[in-house]
C-alpha positions as CSV (number, residue, x, y, z in Angstrom):
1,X,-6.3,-20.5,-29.3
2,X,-3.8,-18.0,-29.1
3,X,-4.1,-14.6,-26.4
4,X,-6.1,-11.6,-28.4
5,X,-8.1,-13.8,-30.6
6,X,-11.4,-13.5,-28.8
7,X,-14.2,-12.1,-30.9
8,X,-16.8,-10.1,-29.1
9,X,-20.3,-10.3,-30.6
10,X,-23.3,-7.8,-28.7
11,X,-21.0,-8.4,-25.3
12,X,-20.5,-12.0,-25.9
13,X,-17.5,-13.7,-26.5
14,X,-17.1,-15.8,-29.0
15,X,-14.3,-18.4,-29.5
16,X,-12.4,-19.9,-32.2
17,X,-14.0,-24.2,-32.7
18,X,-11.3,-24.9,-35.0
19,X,-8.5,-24.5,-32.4
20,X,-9.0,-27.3,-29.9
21,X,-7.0,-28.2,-26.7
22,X,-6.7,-31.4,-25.2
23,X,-9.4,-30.2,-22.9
24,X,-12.8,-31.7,-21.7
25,X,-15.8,-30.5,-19.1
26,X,-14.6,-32.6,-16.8
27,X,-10.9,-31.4,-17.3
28,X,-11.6,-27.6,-18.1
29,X,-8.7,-25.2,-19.2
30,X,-8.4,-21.6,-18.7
31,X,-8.2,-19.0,-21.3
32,X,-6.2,-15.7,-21.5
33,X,-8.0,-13.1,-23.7
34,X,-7.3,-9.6,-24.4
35,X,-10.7,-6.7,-24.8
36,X,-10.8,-6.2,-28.5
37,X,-11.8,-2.6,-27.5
38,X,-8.9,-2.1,-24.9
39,X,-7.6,1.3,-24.7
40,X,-4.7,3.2,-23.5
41,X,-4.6,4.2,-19.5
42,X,-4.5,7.5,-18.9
43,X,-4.0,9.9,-16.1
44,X,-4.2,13.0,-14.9
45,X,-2.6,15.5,-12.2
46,X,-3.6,18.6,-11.3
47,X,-2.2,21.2,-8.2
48,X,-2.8,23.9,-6.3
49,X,-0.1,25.2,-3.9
50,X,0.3,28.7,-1.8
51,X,3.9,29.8,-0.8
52,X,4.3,32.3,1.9
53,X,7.7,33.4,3.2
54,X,8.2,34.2,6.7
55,X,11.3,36.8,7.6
56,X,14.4,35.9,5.7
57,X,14.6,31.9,6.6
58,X,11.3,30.5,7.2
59,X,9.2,29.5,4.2
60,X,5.4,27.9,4.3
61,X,3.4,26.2,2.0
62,X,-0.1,24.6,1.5
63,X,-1.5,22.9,-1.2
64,X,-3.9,20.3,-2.6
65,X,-2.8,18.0,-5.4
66,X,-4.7,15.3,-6.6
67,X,-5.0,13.1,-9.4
68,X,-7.2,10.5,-11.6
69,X,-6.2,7.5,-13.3
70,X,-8.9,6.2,-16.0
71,X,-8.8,3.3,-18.6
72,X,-6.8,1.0,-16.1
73,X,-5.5,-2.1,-16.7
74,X,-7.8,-4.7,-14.9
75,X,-8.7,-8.3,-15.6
76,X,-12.0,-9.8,-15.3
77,X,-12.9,-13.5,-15.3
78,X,-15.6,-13.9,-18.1
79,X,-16.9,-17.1,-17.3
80,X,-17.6,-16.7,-13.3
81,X,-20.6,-17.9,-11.7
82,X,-22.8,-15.2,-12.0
83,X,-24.1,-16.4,-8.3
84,X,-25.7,-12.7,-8.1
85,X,-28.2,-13.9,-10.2
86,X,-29.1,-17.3,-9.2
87,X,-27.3,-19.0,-12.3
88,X,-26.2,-22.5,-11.6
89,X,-23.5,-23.0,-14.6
90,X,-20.6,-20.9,-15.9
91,X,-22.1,-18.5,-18.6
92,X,-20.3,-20.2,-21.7
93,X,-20.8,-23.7,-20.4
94,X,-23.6,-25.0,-22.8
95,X,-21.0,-23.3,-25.6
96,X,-17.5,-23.9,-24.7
97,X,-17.8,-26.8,-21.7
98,X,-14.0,-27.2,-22.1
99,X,-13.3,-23.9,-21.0
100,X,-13.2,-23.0,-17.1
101,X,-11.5,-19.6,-16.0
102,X,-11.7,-17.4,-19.2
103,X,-9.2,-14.1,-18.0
104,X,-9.8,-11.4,-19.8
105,X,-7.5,-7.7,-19.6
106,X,-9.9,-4.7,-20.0
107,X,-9.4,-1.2,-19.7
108,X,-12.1,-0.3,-17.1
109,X,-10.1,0.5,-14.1
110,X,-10.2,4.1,-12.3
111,X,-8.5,6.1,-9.4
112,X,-8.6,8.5,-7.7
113,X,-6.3,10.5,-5.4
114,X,-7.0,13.8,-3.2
115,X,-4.2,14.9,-1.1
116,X,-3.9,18.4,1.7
117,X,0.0,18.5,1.7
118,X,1.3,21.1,4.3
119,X,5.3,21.6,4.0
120,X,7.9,24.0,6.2
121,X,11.3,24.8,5.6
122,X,14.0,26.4,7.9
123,X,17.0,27.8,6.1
124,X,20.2,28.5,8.0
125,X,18.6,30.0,11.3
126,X,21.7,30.1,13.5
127,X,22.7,27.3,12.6
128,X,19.1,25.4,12.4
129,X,18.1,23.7,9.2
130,X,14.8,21.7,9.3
131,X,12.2,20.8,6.7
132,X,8.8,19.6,8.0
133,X,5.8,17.8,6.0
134,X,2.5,17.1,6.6
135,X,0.2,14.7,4.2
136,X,-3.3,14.2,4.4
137,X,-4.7,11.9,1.5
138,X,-7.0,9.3,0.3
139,X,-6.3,6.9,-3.1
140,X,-9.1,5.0,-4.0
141,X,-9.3,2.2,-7.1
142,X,-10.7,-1.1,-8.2
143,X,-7.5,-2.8,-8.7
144,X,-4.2,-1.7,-7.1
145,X,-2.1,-3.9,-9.2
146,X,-2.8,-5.0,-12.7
147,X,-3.4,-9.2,-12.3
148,X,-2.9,-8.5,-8.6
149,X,-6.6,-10.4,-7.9
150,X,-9.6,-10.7,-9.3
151,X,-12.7,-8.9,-8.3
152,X,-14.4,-10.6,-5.8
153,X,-17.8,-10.9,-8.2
154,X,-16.4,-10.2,-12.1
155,X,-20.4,-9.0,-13.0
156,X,-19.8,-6.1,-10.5
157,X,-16.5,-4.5,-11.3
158,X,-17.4,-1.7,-9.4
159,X,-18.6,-3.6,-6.3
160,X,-14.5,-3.3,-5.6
161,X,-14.3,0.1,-5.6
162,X,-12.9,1.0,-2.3
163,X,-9.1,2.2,-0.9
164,X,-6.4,1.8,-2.3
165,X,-3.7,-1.2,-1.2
166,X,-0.8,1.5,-0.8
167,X,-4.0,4.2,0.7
168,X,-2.2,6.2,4.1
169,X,-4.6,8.7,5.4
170,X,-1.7,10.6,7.2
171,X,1.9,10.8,6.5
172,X,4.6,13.3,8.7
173,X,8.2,13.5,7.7
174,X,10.6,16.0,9.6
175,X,14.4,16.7,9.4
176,X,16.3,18.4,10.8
177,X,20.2,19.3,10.7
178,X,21.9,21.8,13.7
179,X,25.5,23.0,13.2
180,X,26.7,23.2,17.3
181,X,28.7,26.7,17.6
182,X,32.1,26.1,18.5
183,X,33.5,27.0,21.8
184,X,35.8,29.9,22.5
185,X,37.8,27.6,24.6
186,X,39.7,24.1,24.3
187,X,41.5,22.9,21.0
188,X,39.2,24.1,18.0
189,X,40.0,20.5,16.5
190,X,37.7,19.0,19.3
191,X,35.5,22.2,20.5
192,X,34.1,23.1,16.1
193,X,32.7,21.3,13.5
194,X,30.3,19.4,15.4
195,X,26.6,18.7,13.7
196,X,23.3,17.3,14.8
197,X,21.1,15.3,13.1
198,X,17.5,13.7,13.3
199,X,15.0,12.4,10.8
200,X,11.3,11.7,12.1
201,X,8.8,9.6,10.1
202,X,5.3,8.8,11.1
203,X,2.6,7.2,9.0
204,X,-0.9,5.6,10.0
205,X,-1.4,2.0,8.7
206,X,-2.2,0.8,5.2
207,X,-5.6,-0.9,4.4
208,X,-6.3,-4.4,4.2
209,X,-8.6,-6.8,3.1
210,X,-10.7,-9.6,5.6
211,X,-10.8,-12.6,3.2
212,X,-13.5,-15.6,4.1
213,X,-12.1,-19.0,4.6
214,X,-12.5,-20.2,1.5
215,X,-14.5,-20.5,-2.1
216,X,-18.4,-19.9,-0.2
217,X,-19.7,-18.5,-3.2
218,X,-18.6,-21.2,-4.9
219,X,-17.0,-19.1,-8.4
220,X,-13.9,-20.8,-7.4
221,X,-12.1,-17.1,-8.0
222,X,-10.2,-17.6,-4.3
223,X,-11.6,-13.8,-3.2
224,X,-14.1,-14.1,-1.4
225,X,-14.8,-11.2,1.9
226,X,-16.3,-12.0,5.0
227,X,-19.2,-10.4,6.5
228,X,-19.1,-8.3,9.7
229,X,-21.4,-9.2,12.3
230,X,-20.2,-7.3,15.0
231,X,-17.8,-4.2,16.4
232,X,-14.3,-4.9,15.0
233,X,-12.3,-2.8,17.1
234,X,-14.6,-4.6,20.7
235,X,-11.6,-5.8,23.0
236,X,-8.7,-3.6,21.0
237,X,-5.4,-4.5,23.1
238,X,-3.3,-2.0,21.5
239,X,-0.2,-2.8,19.5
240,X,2.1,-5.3,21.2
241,X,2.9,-9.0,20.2
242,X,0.4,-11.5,20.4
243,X,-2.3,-8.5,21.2
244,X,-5.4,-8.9,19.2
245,X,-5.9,-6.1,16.4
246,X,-9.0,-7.1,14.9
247,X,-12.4,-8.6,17.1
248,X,-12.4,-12.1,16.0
249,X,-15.7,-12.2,16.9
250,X,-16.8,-10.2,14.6
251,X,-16.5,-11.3,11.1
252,X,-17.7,-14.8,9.8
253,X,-18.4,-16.5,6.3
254,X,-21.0,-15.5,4.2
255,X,-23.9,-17.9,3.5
256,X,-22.9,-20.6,1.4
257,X,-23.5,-19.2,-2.6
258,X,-23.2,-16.0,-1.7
259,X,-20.6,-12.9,-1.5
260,X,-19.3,-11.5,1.7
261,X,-20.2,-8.2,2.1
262,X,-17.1,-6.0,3.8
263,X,-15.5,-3.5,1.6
264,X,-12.6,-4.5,-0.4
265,X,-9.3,-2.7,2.1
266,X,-11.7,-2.1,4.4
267,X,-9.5,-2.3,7.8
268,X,-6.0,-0.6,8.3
269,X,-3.2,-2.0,10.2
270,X,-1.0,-0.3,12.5
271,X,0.9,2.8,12.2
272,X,4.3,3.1,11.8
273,X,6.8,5.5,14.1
274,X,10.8,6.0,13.6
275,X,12.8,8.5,15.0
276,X,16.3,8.3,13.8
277,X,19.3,10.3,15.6
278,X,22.9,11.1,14.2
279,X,26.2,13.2,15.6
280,X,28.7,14.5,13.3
281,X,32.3,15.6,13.9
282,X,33.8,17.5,10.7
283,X,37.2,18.2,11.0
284,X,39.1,19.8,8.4
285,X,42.6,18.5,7.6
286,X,43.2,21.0,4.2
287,X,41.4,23.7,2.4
288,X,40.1,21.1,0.3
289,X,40.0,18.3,2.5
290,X,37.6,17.2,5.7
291,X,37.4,13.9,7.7
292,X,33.6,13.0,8.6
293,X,33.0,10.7,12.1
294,X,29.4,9.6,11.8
295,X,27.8,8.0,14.8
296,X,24.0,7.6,13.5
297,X,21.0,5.7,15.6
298,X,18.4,4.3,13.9
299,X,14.9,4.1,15.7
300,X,16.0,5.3,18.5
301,X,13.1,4.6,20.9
302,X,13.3,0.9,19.4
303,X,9.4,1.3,18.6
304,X,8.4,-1.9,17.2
305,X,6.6,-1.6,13.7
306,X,4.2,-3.6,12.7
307,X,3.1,-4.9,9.6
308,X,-1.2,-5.8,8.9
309,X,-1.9,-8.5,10.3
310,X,-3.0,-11.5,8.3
311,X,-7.1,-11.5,7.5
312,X,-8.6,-15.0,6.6
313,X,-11.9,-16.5,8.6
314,X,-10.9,-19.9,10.0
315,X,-11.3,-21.9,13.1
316,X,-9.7,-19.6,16.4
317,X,-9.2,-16.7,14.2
318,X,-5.4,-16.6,14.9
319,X,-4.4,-15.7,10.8
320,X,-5.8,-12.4,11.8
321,X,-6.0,-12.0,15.2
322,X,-2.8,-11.6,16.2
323,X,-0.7,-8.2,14.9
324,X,1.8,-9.5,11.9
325,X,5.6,-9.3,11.6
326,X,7.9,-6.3,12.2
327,X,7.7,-4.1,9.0
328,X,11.0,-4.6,7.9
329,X,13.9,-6.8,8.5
330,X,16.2,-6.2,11.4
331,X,19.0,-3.9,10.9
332,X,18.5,-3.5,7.1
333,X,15.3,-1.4,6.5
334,X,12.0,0.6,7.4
335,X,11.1,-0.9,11.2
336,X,14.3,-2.4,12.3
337,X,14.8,-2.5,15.7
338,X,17.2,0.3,17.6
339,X,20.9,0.2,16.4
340,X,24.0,2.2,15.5
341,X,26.7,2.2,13.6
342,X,30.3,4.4,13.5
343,X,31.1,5.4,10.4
344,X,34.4,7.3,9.3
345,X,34.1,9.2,5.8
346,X,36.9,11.5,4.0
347,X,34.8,14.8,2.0
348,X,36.8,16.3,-0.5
């Protein structure tokens, strides 16, 4: 049977008997299928912003943008144990017994996305130039990712409904960029031309979800959530290695044939901080020509970043208990670890 050719008959899907695979009940294949009634994803944006200039250099604004994403690409497993319902076999079994995992793409997803963006800009106040933003937001969805996972229980599409994987509640960028007057003394070559720079970035954490230790519900889908039985943030240790982020204590399978009941990115991880600082030295050689010396210093209170921490119920707890990796690699990106570097660059 080739993707696409599943018939749909009054929400049942029907399959192709001539095509066979060398498939039995006991050695079940899966089945990729696309909705006969898929259609397009859309989505749409909409915007409100205020503008507000203040004296000559000093410009404000506030606005709320949001958006809505409908028809999404999302993939449901057709043939999961409906263990909502008490059913014992796979819905097509007594039909197609050769058939295990039947994946199916549908157009059912939705998001949603409100944001309160805040933004200021400085322009040329003696010298000052600095730009600061402020995001608050929420994105929520079913799926994040198109084949990214399967819903935890495929009969109740909705049931993952919940934040989005990439969902930060509160974002601040800043920049900022100071020309240093020159002095009226010394050689100009060493007294003008010299520039300040600093970039700030703060976020708070991105959500995550607390998987159970295994296949409880016994759909074999690999997604099941555990079930919170108690305070998750009792005995929070604050953000340092080895420190517990989660309560271990408080989340635990669900019974066995049944879902867990936490949301879908129910938790967030840590936040992330970086303050970056850089010194410039222009000198200018000819009327078209100027030599740049760069000494830049990335996170420059070596905050340590964090990514989420790992989420599974098991044994000690230690897949989630204990913060993740640094959210980045050293020296290369986002949550590196404080360094600098000389740079020498010719503008003309």
């Amino acid at each position: 049977m080739q993707p696409g050719k599943t018939t749909i008959v009054g929400g049942q899907a029907i399959f192709p008997s001539a095509i066979s695979y060398p498939c039995s009940s006991s050695n079940p294949c899966g089945v990729f299928s696309v909705d006969r009634n898929f259609r397009t994803p859309y989505n749409q944006n909409y915007s409100l912003n205020i503008e507000h200039t203040i004296g000559a250099n000093v410009i404000a604004q506030l606005g709320y943008v949001g958006s809505e994403g409908r028809r999404l690409l999302s993939l449901l497993d057709l043939n999961q144990l409906n263990v909502s319902a008490g059913a014992s076999s796979l819905p097509y079994a007594s039909s197609y017994p050769q058939y295990g995992n039947i994946n199916q793409i549908e157009s059912i997803g939705t998001s949603n996305y409100n944001s309160l963006q805040a933004q200021l800009r400085v322009m040329h106040w003696h010298g000052l130039m600095t730009q600061a933003a402020y995001t608050w937001s929420h994105n929520l969805d079913q799926v994040t990712a198109y084949r990214g996972s399967l819903p935890q229980d495929n009969f109740n599409f909705k049931g993952d409904y919940g934040n989005s994987d990439f969902d930060t509640r509160n974002t601040f960028t800043a920049l900022m960029s100071y020309e240093v007057p020159g002095a009226a003394w010394g050689p100009k070559e060493l007294t003008h031309g010299w520039q300040l720079n600093s970039l700030l970035s703060f976020h708070g954490g991105q959500p995550f979800t607390v998987h159970a230790s295994g296949d409880i519900s016994g759909t074999n889908e690999g997604n099941d959530r555990a079930v919170q039985i108690g305070n998750p943030q009792a005995g929070y240790q604050g953000q340092k290695p080895g420190a517990s982020w989660l309560n271990p204590a408080a989340f635990t399978d669900p019974v066995s044939g049944h879902f867990g009941t936490t949301r879908r990115n129910g938790y967030y991880g840590p936040g992330y901080s970086d303050v970056d600082f850089s010194v410039f030295k222009n000198t200018k050689v000819k009327e078209l020509m100027t030599i740049q010396f760069r000494a830049e210093m990335f996170n420059l209170f070596n905050r340590i970043n964090y990514a989420p921490p790992s989420s599974t119920v098991g044994g000690s707890f230690s897949l989630y208990d204990t913060i993740g990796d640094y959210n980045g690699a050293p020296g290369i990106g986002a949550g590196e670890p404080f360094n600098t570097q000389f740079g020498l660059k010719i503008l003309f």
